[in-house]
N, C-alpha and C positions, 0 to 999 in steps of 0.2 A: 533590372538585375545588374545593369553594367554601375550604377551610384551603389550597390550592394557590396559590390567586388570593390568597387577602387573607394578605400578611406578617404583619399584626398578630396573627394565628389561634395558638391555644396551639399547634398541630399541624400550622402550616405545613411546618416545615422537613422531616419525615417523607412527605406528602403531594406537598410540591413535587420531594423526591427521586424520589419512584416518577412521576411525574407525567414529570419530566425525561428517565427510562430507557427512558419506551414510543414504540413504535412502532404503526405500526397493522398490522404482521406476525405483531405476539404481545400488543396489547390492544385492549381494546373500550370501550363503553359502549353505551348504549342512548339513542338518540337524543331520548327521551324526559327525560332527563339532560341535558338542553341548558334545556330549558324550565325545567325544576327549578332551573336553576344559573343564569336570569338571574333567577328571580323570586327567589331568594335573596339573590342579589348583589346586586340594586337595592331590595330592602327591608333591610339588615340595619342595625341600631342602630349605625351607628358613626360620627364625625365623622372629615373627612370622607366623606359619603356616596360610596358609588361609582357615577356617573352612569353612564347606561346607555352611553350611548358604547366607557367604557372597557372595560365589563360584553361588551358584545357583542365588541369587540374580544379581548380571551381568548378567548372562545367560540367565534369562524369560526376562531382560530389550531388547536382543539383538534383536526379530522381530520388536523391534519398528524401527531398524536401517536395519533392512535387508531380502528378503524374504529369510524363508526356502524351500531349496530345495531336493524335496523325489524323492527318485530312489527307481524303482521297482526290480520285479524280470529278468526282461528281462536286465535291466542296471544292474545288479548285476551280474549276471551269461555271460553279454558280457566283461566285466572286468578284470573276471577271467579267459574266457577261453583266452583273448588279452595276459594276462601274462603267461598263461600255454605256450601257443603257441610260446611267447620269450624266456622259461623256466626262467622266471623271478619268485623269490621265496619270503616269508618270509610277513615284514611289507608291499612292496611296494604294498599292494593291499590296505591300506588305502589309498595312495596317488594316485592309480589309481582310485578308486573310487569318491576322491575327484575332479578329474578331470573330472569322469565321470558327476558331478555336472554343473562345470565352462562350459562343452559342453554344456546340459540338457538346462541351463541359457544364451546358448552364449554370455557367460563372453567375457566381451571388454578388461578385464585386471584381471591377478591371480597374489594374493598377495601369499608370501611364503615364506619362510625363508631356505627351501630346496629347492634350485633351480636346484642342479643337480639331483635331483630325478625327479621333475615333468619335465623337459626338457628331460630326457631318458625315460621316460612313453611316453610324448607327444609330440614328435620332430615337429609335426606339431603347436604347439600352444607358441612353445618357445617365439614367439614375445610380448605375452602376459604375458609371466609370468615374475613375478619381485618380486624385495625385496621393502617392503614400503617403 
């Protein structure tokens, strides 16, 4: 989302297509993805900065394009113990979590720009994940 929003992104134009086509009949995110994509957006190196204004303004636009998806405490705490269990450490509990979304939704297809992270989280959903 964050190559959707910023024009200047090597990989806008790929991202803001698919971005353009969803609805929230047949795409998701995980609402957790919202958080992710202001704190991105309002920290990223680029002049100028994009104030959170504008930041938040894409953001409340984004359920018109897709449903949000909430994880409870049960999809929370299976997440982590999934990674405890691989002793998998650190960030990759964003990206399993975001996975635990695309399951939640069975997602047809996960967009992602780290493909080897969510392919070593979810070796069973590799066929779906892709780069826009």
């Amino acid at each position: 989302m964050v190559a959707a929003f910023w024009a200047d992104h090597a990989d806008h134009e790929g991202s803001l297509k698919i971005l353009a086509a969803a609805n929230p009949t047949n795409t998701s995110c995980s609402v957790h993805s919202l958080a992710e994509l202001y704190a991105t957006l309002t920290k990223l190196p680029v002049r100028p900065a994009i104030p959170p204004e504008q930041a938040i303004l894409f953001i409340e636009d984004l359920p018109k394009h897709l449903t949000l998806i909430r994880l409870d405490e049960t999809d929370y705490l299976s997440a982590v113990r999934q990674l405890a269990e691989r002793k998998q450490t650190g960030g990759l509990i964003y990206d399993a979590l975001l996975l635990s979304s695309a399951r939640k939704s069975k997602a047809k297809a996960i967009y992602t720009y780290n493909l080897k992270h969510f392919r070593e989280l979810a070796p069973d959903l590799a066929p779906i994940i892709r780069i826009p």
